[in-house]
LUMROVEX-843616 format. One record per residue (C-alpha): residue in one letter; residue number from 1; x, y, z. Coordinates in steps of 0.25 Angstrom, whole numbers, always signed. Each point is the difference from the previous one (the first is absolute). Last residue first. Layout:
SITE|r|k|xx|yy|zz
SITE|a|NUM|X|Y|Z $
...
END
This chain:
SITE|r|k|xx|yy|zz
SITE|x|437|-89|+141|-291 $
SITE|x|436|+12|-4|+8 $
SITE|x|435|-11|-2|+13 $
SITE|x|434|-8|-9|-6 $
SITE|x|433|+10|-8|-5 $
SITE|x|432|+7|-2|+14 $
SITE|x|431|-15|-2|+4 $
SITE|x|430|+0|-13|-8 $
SITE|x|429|+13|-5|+0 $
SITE|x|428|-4|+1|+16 $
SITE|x|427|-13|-7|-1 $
SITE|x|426|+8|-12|-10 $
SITE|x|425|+8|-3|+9 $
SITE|x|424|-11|-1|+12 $
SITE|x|423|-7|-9|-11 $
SITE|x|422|+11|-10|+1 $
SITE|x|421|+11|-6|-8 $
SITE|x|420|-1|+11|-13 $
SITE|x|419|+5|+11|-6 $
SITE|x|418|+2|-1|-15 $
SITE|x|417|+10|+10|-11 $
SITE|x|416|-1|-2|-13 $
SITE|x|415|+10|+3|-11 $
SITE|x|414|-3|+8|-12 $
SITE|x|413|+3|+13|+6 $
SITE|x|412|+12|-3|+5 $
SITE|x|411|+1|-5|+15 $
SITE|x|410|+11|+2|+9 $
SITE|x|409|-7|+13|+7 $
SITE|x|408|-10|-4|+1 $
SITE|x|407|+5|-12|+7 $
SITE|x|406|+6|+7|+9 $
SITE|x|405|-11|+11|+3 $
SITE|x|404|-9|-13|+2 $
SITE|x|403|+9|-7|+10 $
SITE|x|402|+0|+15|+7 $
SITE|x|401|-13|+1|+2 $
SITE|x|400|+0|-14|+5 $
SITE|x|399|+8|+1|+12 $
SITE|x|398|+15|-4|+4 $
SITE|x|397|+4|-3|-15 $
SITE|x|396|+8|-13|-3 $
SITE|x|395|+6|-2|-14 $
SITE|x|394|-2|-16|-4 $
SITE|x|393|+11|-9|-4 $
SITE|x|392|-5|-11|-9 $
SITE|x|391|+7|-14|+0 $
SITE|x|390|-14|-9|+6 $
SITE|x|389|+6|-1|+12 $
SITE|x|388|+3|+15|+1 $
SITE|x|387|-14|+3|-3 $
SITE|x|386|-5|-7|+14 $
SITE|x|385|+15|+6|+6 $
SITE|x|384|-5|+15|-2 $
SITE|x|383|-15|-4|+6 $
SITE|x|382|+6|-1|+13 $
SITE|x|381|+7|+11|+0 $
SITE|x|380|-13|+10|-5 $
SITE|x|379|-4|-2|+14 $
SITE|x|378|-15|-6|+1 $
SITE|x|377|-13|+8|-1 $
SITE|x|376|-8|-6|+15 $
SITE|x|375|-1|+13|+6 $
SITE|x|374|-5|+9|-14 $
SITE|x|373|+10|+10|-8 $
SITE|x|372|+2|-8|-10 $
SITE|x|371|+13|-7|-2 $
SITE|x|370|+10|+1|-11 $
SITE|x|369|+6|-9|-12 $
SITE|x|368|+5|+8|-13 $
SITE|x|367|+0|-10|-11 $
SITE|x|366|+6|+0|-14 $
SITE|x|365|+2|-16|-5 $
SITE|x|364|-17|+0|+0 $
SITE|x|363|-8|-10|-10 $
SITE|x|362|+4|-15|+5 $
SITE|x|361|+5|+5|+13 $
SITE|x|360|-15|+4|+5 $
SITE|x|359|-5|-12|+2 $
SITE|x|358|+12|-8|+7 $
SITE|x|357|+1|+13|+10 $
SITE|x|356|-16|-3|+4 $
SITE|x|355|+3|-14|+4 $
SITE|x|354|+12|+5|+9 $
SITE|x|353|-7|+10|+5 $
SITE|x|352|-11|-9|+4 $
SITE|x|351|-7|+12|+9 $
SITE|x|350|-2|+1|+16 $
SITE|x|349|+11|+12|+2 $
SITE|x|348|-8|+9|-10 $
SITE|x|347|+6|+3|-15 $
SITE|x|346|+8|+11|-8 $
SITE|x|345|+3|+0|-13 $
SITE|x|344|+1|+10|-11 $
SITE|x|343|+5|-7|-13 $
SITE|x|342|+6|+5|-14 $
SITE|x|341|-5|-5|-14 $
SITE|x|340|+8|+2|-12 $
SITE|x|339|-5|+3|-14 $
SITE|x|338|-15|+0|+0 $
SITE|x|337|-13|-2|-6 $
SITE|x|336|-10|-5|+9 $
SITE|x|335|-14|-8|+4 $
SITE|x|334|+7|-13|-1 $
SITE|x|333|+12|+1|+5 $
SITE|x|332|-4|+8|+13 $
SITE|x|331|-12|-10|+1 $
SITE|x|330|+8|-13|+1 $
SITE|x|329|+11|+7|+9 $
SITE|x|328|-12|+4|+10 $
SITE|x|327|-6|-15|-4 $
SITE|x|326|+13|-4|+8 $
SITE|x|325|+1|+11|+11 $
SITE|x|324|-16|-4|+2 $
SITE|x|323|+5|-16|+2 $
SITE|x|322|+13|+5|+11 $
SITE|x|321|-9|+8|+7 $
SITE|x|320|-1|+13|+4 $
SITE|x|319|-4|+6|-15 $
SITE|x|318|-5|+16|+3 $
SITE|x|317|+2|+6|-13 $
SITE|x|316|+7|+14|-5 $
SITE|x|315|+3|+2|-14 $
SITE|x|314|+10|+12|-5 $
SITE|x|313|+2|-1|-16 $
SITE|x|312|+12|+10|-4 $
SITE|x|311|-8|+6|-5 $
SITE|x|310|-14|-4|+4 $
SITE|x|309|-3|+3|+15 $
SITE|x|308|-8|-5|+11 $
SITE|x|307|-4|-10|-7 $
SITE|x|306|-7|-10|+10 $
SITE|x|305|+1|-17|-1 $
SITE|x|304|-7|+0|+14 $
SITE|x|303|+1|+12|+8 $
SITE|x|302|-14|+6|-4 $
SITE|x|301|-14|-7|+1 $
SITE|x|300|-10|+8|-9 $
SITE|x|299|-10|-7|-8 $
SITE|x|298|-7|+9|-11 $
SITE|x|297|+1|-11|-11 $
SITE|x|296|-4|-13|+10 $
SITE|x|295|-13|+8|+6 $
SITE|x|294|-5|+5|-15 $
SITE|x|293|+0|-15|-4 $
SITE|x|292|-4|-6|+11 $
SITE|x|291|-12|+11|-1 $
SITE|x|290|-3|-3|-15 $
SITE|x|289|-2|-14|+5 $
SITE|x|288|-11|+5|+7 $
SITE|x|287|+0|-3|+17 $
SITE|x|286|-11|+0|+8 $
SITE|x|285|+2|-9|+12 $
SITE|x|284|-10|-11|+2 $
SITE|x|283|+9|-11|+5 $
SITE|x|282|+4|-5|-14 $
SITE|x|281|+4|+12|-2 $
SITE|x|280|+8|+1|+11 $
SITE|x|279|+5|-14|-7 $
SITE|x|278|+5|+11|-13 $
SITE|x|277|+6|+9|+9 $
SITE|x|276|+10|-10|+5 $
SITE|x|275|+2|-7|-12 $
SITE|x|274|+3|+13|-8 $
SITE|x|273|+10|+6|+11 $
SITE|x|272|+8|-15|+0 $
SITE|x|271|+1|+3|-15 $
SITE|x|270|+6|+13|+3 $
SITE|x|269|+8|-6|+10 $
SITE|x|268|+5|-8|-11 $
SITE|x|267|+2|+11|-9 $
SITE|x|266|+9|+7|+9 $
SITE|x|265|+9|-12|+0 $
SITE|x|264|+3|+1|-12 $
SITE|x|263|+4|+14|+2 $
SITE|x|262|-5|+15|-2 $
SITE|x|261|-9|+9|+6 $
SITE|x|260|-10|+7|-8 $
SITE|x|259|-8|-12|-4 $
SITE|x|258|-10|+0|-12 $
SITE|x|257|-12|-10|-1 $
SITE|x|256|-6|-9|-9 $
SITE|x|255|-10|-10|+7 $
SITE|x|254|-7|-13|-3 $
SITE|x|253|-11|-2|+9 $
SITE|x|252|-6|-8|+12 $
SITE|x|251|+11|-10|+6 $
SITE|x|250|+9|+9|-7 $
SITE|x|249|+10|+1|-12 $
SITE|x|248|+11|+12|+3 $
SITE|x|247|+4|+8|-13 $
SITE|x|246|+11|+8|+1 $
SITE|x|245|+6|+14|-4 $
SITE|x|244|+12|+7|+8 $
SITE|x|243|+5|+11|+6 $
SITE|x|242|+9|+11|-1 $
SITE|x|241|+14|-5|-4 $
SITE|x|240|-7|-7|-11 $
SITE|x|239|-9|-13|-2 $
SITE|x|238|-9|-8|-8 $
SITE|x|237|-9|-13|+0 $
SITE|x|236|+2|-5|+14 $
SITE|x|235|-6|-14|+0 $
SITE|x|234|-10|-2|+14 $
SITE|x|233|-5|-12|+5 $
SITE|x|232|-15|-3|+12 $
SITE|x|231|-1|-13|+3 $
SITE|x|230|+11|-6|-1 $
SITE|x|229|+13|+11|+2 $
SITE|x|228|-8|+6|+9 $
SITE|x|227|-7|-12|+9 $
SITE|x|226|-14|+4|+8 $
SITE|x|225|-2|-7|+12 $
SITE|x|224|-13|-3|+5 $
SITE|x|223|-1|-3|+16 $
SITE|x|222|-5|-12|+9 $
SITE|x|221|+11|+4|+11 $
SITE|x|220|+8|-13|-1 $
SITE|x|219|-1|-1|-16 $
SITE|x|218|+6|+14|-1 $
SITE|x|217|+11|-1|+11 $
SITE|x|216|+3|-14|-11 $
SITE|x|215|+2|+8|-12 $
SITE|x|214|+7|+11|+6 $
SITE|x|213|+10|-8|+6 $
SITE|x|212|+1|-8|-12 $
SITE|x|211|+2|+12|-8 $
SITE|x|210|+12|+4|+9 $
SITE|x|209|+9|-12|-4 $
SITE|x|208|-6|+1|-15 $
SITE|x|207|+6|+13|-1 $
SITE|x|206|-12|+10|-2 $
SITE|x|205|-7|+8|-9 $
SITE|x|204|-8|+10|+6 $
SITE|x|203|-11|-4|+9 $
SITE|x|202|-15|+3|+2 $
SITE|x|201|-7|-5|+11 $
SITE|x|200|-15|+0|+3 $
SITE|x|199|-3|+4|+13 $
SITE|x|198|-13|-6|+7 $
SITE|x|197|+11|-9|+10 $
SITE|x|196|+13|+9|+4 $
SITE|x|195|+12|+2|-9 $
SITE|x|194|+11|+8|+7 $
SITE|x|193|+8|-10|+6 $
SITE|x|192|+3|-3|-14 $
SITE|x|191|+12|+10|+0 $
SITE|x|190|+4|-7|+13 $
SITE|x|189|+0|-15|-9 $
SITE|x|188|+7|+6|-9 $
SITE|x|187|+11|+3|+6 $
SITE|x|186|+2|-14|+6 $
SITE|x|185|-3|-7|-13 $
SITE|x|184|+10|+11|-7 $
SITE|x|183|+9|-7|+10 $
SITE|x|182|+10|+7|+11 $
SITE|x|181|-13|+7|+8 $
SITE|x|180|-7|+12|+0 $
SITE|x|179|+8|+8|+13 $
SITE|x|178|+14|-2|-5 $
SITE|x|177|-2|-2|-14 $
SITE|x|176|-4|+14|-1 $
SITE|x|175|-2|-4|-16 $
SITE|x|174|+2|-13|-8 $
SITE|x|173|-12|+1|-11 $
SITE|x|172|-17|+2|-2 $
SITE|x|171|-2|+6|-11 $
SITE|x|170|-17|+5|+5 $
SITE|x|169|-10|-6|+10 $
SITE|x|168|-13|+6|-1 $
SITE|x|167|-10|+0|+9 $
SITE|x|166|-16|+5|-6 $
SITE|x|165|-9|+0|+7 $
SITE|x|164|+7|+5|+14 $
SITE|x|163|-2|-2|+13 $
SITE|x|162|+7|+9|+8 $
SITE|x|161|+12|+0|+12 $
SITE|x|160|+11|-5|-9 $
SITE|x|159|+5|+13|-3 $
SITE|x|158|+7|+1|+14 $
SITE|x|157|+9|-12|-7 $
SITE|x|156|-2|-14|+9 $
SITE|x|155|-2|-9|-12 $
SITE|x|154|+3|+10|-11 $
SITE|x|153|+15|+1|-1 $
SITE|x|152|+4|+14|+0 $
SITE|x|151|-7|+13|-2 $
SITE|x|150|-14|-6|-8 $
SITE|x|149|-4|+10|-10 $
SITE|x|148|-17|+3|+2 $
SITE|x|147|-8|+5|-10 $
SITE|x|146|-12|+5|+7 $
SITE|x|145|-15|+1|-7 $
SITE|x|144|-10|+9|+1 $
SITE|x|143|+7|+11|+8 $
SITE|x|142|-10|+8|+7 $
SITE|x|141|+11|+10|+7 $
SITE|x|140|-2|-3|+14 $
SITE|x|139|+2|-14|-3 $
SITE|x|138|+14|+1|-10 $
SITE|x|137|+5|+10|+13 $
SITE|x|136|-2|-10|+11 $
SITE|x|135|+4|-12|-8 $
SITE|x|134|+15|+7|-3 $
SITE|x|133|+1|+5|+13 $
SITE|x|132|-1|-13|+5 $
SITE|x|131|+10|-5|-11 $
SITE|x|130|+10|+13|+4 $
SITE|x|129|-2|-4|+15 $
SITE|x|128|+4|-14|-4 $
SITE|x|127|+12|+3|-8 $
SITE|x|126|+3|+9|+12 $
SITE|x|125|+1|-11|+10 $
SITE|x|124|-10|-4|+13 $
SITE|x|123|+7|-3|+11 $
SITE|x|122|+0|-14|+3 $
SITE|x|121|-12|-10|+2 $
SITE|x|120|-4|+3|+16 $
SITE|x|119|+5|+14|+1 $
SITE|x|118|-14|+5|+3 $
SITE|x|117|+6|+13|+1 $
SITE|x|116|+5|-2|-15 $
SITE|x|115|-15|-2|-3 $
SITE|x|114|-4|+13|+7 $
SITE|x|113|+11|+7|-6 $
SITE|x|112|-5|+0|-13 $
SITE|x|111|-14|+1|+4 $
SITE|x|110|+4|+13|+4 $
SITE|x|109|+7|+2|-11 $
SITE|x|108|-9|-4|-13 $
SITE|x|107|-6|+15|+1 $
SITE|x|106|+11|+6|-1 $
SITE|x|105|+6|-9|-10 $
SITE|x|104|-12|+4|-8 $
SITE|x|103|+1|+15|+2 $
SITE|x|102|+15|-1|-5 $
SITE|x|101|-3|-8|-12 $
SITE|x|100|-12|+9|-5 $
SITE|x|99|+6|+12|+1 $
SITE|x|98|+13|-5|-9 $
SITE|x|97|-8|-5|-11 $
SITE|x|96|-3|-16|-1 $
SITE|x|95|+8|-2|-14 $
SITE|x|94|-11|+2|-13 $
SITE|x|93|+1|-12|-10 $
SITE|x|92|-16|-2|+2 $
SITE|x|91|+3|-2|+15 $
SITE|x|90|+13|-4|+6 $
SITE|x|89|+8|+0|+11 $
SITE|x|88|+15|-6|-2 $
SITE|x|87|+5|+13|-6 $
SITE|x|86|-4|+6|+11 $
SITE|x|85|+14|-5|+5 $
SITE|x|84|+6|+9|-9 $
SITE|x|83|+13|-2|-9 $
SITE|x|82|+0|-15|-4 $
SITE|x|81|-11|-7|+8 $
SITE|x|80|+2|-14|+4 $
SITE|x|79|-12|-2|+0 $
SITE|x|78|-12|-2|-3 $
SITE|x|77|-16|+4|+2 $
SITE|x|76|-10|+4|-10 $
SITE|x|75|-15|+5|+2 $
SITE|x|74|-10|-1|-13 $
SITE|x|73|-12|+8|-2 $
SITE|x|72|-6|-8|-12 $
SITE|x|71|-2|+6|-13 $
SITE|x|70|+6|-12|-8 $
SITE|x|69|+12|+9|-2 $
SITE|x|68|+2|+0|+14 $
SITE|x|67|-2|-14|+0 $
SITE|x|66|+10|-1|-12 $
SITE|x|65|+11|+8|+8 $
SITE|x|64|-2|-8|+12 $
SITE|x|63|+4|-13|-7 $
SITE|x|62|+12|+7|-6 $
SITE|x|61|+6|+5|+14 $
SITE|x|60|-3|-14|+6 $
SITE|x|59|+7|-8|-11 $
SITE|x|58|+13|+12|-1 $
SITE|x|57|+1|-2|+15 $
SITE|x|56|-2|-15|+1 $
SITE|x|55|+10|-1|-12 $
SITE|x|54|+11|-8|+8 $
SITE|x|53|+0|-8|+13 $
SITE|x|52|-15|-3|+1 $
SITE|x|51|-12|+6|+7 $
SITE|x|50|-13|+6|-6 $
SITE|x|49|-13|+2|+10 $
SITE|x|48|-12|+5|-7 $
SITE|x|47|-13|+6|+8 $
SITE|x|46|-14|+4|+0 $
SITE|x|45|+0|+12|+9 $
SITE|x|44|-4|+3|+15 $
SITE|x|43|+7|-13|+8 $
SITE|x|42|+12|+6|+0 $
SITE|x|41|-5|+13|+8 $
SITE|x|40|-2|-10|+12 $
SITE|x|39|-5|+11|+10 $
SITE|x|38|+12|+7|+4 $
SITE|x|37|+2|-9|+14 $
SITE|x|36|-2|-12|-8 $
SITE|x|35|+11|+4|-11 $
SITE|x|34|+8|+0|+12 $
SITE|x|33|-2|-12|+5 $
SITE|x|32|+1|-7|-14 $
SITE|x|31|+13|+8|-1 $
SITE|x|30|+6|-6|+12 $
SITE|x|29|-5|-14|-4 $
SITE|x|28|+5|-2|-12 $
SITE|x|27|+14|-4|+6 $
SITE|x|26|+12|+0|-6 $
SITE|x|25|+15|+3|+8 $
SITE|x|24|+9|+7|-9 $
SITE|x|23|+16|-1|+5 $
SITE|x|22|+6|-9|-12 $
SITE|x|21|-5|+9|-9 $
SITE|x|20|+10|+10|+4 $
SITE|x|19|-6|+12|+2 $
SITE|x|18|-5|+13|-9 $
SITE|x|17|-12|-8|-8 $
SITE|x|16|-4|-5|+14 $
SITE|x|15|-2|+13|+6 $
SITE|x|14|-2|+0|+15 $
SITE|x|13|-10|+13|+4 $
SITE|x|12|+7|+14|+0 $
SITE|x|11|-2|-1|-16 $
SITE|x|10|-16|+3|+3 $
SITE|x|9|+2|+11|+10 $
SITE|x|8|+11|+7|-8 $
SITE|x|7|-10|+0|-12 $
SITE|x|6|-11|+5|+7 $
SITE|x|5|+8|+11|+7 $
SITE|x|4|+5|+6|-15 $
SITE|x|3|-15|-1|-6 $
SITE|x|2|-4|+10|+13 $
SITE|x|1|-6|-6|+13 $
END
């Protein structure tokens, strides 16, 4: 089996992130079986389970970077990818190479097709297939530790098959509302579903409404929660278009640190990053504050708050919701000088369109809507009339290359041009770029 076959056989399988929401039937069980058949790969390296609406990606990525730093062998599983799906398997920053993925599947298929044989719990998906595959390779490699991203939710996420010392719960906000629940009390009680008794929990700041949650799945499971925010602050000291300089105080230490991704909000994971490391710590893990400081400067995560160009300014970031569009708005304004500001947009059919619209009016009056190439992107029409209600008429492009060539092609050089509404946007603006040199 070539990379090419590997890949088929993996997206044959039912693919929630390319079907309506509504449709996903959860049930641990199936890669429980599965991960039975290979041997429990999951159980092999000491592990750390993030979920949350936003940042979980950032959190995760920033966490593996100082145990890598740290000297430790450390595996990293997320998603969604932006232009591979090795992207998602990690070891020391190094994608799981192409060899290496399609011996793997290989070897996972007969038990594959065992399971689905079984046919008592479903067919199994190919979120699961990719967290099994994820496990088996982190296990045959010797990971120490493996950094785990929850995919959606928590409670009943493939993910949600290890025990974890570390559980961390990042900004938690309205997001697939249809499967999590109308209430942040409601989603944050499937992002909680994670925590599991001899964890300790680390959380991001939260609404009260979902702290509460938190507070109280914490008391019931005779488990530690650590509170960013309270326990562990940060004050960002200086910035530029590049990065920026902070200082985060600890449970342990007092830390000055340099970011290269930018955003508020990109502190705050940082922070989250600090905690977390810091109670591994606390549970015998090595780690030098010289090494939290190495880890948090040489962090790589890209689609979030990227330059892709300078002039005119071209940014591409991967806000989905209508609170990570608003501190998108924030950061633009923050963190850059500019004349006028012009907006690629596009979105999935399960997102508050209408919530996100309202953020995003306040900075752009020139917007070029468009849908990504992905199942569930919704039709440029509909989001016409969102911006049309609030007295701006957007120009409508059939794919994203061309929204970028429009908007290109408006923009001065003092202008700055910023894709966003879904990571699958922000793919595309990225490969468009790519491939214009």
């Amino acid at each position: 089996m070539d990379y090419q076959a590997a890949l088929d056989y993996i997206l044959s399988f039912v693919d929630y992130e390319r079907m309506p929401r509504s449709a996903l039937v959860f049930d641990l069980g199936r890669i429980e079986m599965l991960l039975g058949r290979l041997g429990d790969p999951h159980q092999a390296a000491r592990s750390i389970h993030i979920a949350g609406t936003k940042g979980k990606g950032s959190t995760a990525a920033m966490t593996s970077s100082i145990l890598v730093q740290a000297g430790y062998r450390t595996g990293l599983y997320t998603s969604p990818h932006l232009l591979s799906i090795r992207e998602r398997i990690q070891i020391n920053g190094n994608h799981i190479a192409e060899g290496e993925f399609a011996r793997l599947v290989e070897m996972m298929q007969p038990e594959v097709e065992a399971v689905n044989r079984a046919g008592s719990l479903g067919e199994l998906t190919t979120f699961e297939l990719l967290t099994a595959l994820a496990f088996l390779y982190f296990k045959e490699k010797g990971v120490d530790y493996q950094v785990l991203e929850a995919g959606l939710g928590g409670r009943l996420d493939a993910t949600n098959v290890i025990k974890p010392e570390v559980c961390v719960i990042t900004s938690i906000s309205f997001d697939h509302v249809d499967v999590l629940g109308e209430s942040l009390a409601q989603i944050a009680t499937e992002k909680a579903g994670i925590i599991k008794p001899g964890s300790t929990v680390v959380s991001s700041p939260q609404s009260p409404e979902a702290m509460a949650v938190l507070e109280r799945v914490c008391r019931e499971r005779g488990v530690r929660l650590v509170r960013v925010g309270d326990d562990v602050t940060w004050r960002r000291k200086a910035f530029t278009p590049e990065g920026q300089s902070f200082q985060v105080v600890g449970m342990k230490s007092e830390y000055n640190l340099t970011l290269p991704l930018i955003g508020e909000h990109q502190l705050e994971n940082a922070a989250t990053a600090v905690a977390t490391v810091e109670v591994l710590a606390e549970r015998g893990a090595k780690i030098l504050p010289e090494s939290i400081v190495r880890g948090l400067a040489r962090v790589q995560w890209p689609g979030r708050l990227q330059i892709l160009r300078r002039r005119p300014w071209v940014i591409a970031d991967g806000a989905h919701n209508a609170d990570s569009a608003r501190r998108l708005v924030q950061a633009l304004g923050q963190y850059f000088a500019f004349e006028r500001a012009l907006l690629i947009f596009g979105v999935s059919s399960d997102k508050n369109i209408a919530g996100m619209v309202d953020e995003l009016v306040s900075l752009f009056e020139t917007v070029m809507v468009t849908r990504s190439r992905h199942p569930r992107a919704v039709a440029p029409e509909r989001l016409v009339s969102e911006f049309a209600k609030r007295g701006i008429t957007p120009e409508v492009a059939e794919d994203v290359a061309s929204a970028l060539e429009m908007a290109l092609a408006r923009a001065r050089a003092t202008d700055l041009i910023c894709a966003t509404g879904s990571l699958f946007i922000v793919a595309e603006v990225m490969e468009h770029m790519l491939g214009r040199g």
